[in-house]
C-alpha positions in Angstrom: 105.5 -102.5 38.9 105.9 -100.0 36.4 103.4 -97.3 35.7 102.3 -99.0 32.5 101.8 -102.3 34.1 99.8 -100.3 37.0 97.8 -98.4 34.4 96.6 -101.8 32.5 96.2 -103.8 35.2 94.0 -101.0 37.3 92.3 -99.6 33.9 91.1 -103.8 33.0 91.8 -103.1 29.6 93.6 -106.4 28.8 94.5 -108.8 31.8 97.9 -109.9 32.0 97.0 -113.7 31.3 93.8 -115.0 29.4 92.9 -118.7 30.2 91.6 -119.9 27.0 88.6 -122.7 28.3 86.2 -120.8 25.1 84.1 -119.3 27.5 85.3 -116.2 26.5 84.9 -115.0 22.5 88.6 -113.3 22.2 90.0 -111.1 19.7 93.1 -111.9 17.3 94.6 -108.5 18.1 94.6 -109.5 22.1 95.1 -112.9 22.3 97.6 -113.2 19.3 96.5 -115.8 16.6 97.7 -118.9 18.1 95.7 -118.3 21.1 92.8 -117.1 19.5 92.4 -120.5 17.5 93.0 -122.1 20.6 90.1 -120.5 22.4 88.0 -121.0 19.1 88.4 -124.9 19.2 88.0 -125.4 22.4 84.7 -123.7 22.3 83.4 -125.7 19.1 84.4 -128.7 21.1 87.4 -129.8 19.6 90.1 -132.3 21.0 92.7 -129.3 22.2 95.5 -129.4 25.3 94.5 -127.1 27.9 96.4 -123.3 27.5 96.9 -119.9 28.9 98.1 -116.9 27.1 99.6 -113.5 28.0 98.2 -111.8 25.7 100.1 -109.0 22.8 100.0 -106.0 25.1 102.3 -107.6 27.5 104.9 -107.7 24.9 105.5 -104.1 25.5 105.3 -104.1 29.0 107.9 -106.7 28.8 110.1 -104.2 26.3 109.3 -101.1 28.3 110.2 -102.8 31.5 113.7 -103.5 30.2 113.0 -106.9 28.5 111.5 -108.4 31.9 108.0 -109.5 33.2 106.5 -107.5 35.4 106.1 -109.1 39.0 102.4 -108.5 38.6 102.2 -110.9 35.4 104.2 -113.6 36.6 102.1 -113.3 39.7 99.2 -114.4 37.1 101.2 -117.0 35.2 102.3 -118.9 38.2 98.2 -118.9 38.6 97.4 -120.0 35.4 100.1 -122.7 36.1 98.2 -124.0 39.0 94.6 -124.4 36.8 96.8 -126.1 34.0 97.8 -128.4 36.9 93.7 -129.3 38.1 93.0 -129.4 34.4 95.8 -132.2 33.8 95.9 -133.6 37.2 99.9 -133.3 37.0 102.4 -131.1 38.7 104.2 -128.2 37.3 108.1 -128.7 38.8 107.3 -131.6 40.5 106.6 -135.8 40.5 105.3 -138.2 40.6 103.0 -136.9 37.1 105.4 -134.1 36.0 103.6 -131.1 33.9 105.8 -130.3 31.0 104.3 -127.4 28.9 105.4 -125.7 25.1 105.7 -121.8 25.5 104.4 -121.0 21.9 104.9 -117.2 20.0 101.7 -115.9 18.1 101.1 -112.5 17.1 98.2 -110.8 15.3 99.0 -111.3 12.1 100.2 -115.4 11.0 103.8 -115.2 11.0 104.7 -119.4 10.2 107.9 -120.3 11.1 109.4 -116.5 12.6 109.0 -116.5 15.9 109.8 -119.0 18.6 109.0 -121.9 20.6 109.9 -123.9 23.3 108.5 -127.5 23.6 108.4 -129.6 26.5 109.8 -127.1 29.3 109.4 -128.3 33.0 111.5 -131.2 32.8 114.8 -131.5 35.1 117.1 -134.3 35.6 114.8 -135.5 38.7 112.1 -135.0 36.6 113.4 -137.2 33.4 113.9 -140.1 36.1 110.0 -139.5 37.3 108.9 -139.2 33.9 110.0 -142.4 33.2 108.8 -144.2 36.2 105.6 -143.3 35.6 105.2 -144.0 31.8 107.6 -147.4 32.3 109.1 -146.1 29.7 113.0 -145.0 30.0 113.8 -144.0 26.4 110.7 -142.0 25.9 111.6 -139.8 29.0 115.4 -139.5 27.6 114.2 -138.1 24.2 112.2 -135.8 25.4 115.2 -134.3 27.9 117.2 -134.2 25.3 114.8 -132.7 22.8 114.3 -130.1 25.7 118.1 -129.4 26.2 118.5 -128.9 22.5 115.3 -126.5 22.0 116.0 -124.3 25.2 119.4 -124.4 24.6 119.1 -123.0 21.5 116.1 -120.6 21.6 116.8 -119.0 25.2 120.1 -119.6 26.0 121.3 -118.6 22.8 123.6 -121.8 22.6 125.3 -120.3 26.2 125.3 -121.4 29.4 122.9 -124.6 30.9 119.5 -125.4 31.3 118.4 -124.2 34.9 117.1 -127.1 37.1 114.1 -125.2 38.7 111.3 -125.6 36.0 109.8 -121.9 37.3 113.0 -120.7 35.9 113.0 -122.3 33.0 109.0 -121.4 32.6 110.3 -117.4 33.5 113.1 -117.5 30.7 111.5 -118.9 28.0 108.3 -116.5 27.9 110.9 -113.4 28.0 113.1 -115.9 25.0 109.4 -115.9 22.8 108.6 -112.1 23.5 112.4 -111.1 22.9 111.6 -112.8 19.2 109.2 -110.2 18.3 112.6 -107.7 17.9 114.5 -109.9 15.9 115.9 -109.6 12.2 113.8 -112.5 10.5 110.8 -111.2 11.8 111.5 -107.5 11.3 112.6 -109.0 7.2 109.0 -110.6 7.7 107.1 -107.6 9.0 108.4 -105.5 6.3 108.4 -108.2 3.3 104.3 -108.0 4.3 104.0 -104.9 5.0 102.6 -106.0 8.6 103.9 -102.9 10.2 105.8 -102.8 13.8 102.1 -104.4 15.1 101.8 -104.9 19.1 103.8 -107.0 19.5 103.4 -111.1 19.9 101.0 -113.0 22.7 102.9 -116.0 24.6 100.5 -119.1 25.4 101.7 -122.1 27.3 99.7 -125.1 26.6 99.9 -128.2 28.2 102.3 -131.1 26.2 101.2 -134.2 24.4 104.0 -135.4 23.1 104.1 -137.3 19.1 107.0 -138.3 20.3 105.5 -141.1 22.9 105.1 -144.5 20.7 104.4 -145.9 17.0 100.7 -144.8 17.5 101.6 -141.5 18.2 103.0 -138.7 15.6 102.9 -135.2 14.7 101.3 -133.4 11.2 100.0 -130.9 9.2 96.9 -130.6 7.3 95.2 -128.5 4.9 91.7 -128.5 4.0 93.1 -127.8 0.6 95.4 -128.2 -1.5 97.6 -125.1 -0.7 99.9 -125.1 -4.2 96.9 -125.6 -6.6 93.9 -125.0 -4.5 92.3 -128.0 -5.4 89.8 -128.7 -2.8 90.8 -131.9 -1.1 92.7 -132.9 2.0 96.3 -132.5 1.9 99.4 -132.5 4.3 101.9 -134.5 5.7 102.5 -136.6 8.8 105.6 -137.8 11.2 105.2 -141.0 13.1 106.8 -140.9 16.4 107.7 -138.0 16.5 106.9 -133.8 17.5 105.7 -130.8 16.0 109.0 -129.0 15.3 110.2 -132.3 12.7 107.9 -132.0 10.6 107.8 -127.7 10.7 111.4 -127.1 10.5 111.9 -129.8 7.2 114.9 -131.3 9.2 112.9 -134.9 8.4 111.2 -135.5 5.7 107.4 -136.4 6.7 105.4 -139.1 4.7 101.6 -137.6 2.7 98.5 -137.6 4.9 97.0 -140.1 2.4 99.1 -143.1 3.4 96.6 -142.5 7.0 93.9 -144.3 4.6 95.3 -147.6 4.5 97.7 -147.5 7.8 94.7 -145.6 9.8 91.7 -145.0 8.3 90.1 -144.2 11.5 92.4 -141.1 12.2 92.4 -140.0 8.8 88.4 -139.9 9.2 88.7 -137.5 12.0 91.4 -135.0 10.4 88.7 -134.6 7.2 86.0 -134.0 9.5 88.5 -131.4 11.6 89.6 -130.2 8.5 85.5 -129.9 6.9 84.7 -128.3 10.5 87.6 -125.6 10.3 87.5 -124.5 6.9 83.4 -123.9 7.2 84.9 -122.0 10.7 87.0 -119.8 8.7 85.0 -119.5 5.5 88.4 -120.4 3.9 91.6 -123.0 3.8 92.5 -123.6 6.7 96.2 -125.2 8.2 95.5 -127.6 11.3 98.3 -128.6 13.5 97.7 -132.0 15.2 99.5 -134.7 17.6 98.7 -137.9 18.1 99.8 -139.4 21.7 99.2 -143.2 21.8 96.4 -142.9 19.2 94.7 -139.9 21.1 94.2 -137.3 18.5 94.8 -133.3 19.5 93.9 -130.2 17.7 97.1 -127.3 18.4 96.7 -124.8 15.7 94.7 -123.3 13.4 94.5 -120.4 10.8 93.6 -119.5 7.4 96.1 -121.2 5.1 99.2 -119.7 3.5 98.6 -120.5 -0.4 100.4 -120.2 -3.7 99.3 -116.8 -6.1 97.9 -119.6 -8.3 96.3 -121.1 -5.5 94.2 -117.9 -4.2 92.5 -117.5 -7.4 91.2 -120.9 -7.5 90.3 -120.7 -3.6 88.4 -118.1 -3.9 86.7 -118.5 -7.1 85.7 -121.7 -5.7 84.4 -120.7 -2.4 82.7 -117.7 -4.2 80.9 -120.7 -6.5 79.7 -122.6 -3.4 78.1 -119.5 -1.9 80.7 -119.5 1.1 82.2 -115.8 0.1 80.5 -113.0 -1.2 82.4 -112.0 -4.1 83.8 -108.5 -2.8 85.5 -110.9 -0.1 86.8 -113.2 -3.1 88.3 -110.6 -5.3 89.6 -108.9 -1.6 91.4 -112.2 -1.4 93.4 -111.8 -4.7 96.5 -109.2 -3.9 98.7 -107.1 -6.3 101.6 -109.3 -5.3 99.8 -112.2 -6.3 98.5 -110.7 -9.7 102.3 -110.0 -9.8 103.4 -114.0 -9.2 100.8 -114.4 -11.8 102.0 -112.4 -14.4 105.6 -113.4 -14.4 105.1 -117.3 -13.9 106.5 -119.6 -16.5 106.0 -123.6 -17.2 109.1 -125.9 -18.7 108.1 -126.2 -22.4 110.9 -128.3 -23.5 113.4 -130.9 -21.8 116.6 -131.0 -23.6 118.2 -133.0 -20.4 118.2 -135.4 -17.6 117.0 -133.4 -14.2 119.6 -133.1 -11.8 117.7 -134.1 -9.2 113.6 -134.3 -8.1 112.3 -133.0 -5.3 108.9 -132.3 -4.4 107.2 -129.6 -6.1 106.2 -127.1 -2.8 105.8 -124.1 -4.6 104.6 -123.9 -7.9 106.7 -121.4 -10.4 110.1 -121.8 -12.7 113.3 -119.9 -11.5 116.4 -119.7 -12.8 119.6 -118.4 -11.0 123.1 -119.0 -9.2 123.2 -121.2 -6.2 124.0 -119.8 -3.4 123.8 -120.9 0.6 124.1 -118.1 2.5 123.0 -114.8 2.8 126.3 -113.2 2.5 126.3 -115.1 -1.0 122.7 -114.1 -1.9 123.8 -110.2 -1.3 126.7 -110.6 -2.9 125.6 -112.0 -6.2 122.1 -110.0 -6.2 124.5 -106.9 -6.0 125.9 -108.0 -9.2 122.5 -108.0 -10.7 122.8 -111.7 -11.1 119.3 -113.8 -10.1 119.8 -117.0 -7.1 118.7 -119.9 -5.8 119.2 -120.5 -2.3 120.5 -124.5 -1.7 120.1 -125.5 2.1 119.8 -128.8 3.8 116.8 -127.0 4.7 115.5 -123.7 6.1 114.9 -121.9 9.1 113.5 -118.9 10.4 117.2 -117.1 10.3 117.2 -118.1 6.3 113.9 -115.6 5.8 115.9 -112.3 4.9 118.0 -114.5 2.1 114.8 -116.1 0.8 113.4 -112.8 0.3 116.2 -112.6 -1.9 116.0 -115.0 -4.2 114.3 -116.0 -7.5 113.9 -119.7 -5.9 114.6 -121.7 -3.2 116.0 -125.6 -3.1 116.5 -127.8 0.3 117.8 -131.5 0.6 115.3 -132.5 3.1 111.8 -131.5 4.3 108.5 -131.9 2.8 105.3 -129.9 1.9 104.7 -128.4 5.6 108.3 -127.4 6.0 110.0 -123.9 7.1 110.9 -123.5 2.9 107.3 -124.6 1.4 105.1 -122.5 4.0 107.2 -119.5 3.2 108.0 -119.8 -0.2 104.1 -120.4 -0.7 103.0 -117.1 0.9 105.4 -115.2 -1.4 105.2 -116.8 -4.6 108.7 -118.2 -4.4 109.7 -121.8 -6.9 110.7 -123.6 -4.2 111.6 -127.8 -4.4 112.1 -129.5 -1.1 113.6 -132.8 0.0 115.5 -133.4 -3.3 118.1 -135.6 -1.5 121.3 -135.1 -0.2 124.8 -133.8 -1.3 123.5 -130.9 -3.4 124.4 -128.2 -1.1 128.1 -129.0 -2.3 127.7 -130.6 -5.9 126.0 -127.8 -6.9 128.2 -125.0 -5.7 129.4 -122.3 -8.3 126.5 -123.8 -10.6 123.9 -122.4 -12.9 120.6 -124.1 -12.1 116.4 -124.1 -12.9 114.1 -125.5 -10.3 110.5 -126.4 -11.3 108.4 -125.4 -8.4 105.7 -128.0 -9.7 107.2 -130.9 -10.7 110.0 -130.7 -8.5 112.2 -131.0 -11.1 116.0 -129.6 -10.8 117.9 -128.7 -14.2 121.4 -127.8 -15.2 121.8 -124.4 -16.8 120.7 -124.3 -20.5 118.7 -127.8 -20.4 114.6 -126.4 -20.6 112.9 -124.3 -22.3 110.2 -122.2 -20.4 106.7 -120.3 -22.3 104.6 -117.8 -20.0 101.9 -119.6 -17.9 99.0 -121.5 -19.4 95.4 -120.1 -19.7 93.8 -119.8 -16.5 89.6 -120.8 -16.1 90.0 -119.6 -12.6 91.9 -116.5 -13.6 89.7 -115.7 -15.8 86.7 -116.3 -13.8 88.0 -114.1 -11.2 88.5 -111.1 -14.0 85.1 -111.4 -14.3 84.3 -110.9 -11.2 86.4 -108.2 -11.1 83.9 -106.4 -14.0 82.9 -103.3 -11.9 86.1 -103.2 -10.2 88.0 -101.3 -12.6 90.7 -100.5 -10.0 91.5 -104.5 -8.6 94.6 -105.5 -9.6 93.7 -108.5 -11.4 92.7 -106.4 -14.9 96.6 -106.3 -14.9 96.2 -110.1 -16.5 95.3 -109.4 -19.8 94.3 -112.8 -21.8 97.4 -111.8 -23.9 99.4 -111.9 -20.6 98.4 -115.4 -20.1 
């Protein structure tokens, strides 16, 4: 054990692993966000899959101790393994019940979509065979393998080499794989985009599995208490049947609206309002809910304050403000200059003059304008010409982030309101259009284009007009509000700005 590791483990400052039953209250800086709304849902009695988390701090032992965890840590994970084990009545590495686990990043600060995560870790060859003995359900057990061999492959072997048939291995790998994520570019471009700062580093929690993935009554969503584009207050997300967590985040599928749930399952959609109703008076503000479904079981995974549009945050806020949730000093506090900024430049299509080249879905309001391009080596190459871009993917992932930050707009094939390039684009004010069909990565090479963040609209070059933003009753409730703040950013929205 190094000296650090001796030094925090001896002092008690922060233990190596925190189980997170709710007993305890936690703190975001510790336990990282995604354990710390883990914690909090479990101790309001929400339907959550037990987890463990090493907490932010051991992210630098694990740096300082040359990118390895220290004896004394795994010592405590292999522990906290065991009480995931009673809590689940399966075994970790072993049949006849196999415990399969995800090994999930979070730090401090909501990062959606930068770090990494490994889902259904434990299973082995043996294991897959067991798995589906015990479920009478071969196929099942072979997705999930070979969901697991494409996830681990990719996130901790780097594409290299084979998954390792001990599950402990596997367990050891991956938590160094989601603490060596902390250091890479796309979250360095995020940290510095949001001026988050180096920060301590990111917590590691391993929660038990349910799997979306099991049947037609199970799934996988994403859920806002509002409406995180216009921040109209009512339900809103999207939802995969049959299938996990990482399909509907990434945008590789595109995921159906929550509100078809009313008709096909009223019942379920019931409980996501009240989850959603219970959350958001939680946080005092939107919230995003992760959720899985196994065999009609619903299960809370995630949840934080929302990522929202600039137009979005006015409205939020105002409107919390209105209902007596939020004092006003924590309303304007939730208005920032970048916003105001979003604000000032947005523009609406005034005039069609053409047919659109294709329609998406609007996933982040805003017109842009700009050359397509679909790498980054593209997007630096045509910014340094002082030209503006639109990124065209099939759709985004983490790795796309630095490019995005380049762009006037983004565009993807696939993917939906809850993907990679809505969440992102949303929290930065970027146009973006998602799941606009396929092909246009290559028919629209070497083009011209306008995207309308809104109506998901995709134009050639010269076919709309555009006219500065419409007059907001939000906007301007909020500058009101603002009265005795003469230094808020918001002033910089003059009614002849608008």
């Amino acid at each position: 054990m190094t000296s650090s590791t001796s030094t925090l483990s001896q002092a008690g400052d922060v233990p190596f692993v925190v189980h997170l039953d709710g007993s305890q209250p936690g703190d975001r800086e510790v336990l990282g966000g995604k354990a710390y709304s883990v914690n909090h849902m479990r101790r309001i009695g929400l339907p959550v899959p037990p987890a463990f988390t090493l907490p932010t701090a051991v992210c630098g032992l694990y740096h300082a101790n040359g990118r390895a965890l220290p004896d004394a840590a795994w010592d405590d994970v292999v522990e906290a393994i065991r009480a995931l084990e009673k809590d689940t009545g399966r075994t970790f590495g072993r049949g006849p019940s196999p415990l399969l686990v995800s090994v999930r990043s979070g730090a401090a600060q909501s990062m959606p979509g930068m770090m990494d995560t490994v889902l259904n870790l434990g299973l082995t060859p043996d294991l897959v065979d067991a798995l589906a003995s015990e479920s009478g359900d071969p196929a099942w057990a072979q997705d999930t393998w070979d969901r697991f061999q494409r996830c681990y492959s990719d996130i901790v072997l780097n594409g290299e080499g084979t998954v390792p048939v001990d599950a402990w291995e596997q367990l050891r790998s991956a938590v160094g794989a989601v603490f060596d994520s902390w250091t890479n570019e796309r979250v360095r471009a995020y940290r510095e985009r949001h001026v988050l700062g180096t920060g301590g580093g990111t917590a590691v929690t391993v929660q038990a599995m349910v799997f979306g993935n099991r049947d037609d009554q199970s799934g996988t969503g994403v859920l806002f208490s509002r409406d995180p584009s216009t921040g109209e207050p009512t339900i809103f997300g999207e939802w995969l049947a049959n299938a996990q967590g990482e399909d509907v985040v990434s945008g590789e599928k595109t995921p159906t609206p929550l509100t078809d749930l009313v008709e096909s399952n009223p019942v379920l959609h019931a409980d996501l309002c009240r989850i959603a109703e219970t959350l958001e008076a939680e946080y005092r503000d939107l919230v995003d809910v992760e959720f899985t479904v196994e065999q009609g079981r619903l299960y809370v995974l995630q949840s934080r304050a929302g990522k929202r549009s600039p137009h979005a945050s006015v409205r939020i806020a105002v409107d919390l403000f209105e209902a007596g949730t939020i004092t006003a000093e924590e309303a304007l506090s939730r208005v920032s200059s970048d916003h105001v900024d979003s604000l000032a430049n947005a523009s609406l299509i005034e005039k069609e003059d053409g047919e659109a080249l294709a329609i998406g879905l609007g996933a982040s309001p805003g017109v842009a304008t700009g050359h397509v391009a679909h790498t980054f080596e593209e997007v630096l190459a045509l910014v340094g010409q002082g030209e503006s871009v639109i990124l065209v993917r099939t759709f985004t992932a983490p790795d796309d982030v630095p490019a995005m930050f380049q762009s006037a707009g983004v565009l993807t094939e696939v993917g939906g309101a809850t993907s990679h390039a809505a969440l992102v684009c949303r929290e930065i004010g970027l146009p973006c259009v998602v799941g606009a069909g396929p092909g246009l990565v290559g028919s629209l090479a070497g083009s011209v284009i306008t995207i309308d963040g809104t109506t998901g609209k995709v134009y050639s070059e010269g076919t709309v007009n555009t006219s500065p933003v419409a007059h907001d009753p939000h906007v301007l409730r909020m500058i009101a509000l603002a009265a005795d703040d003469a230094e808020h950013p918001i002033h910089r929205l003059a009614v002849d700005q608008l």
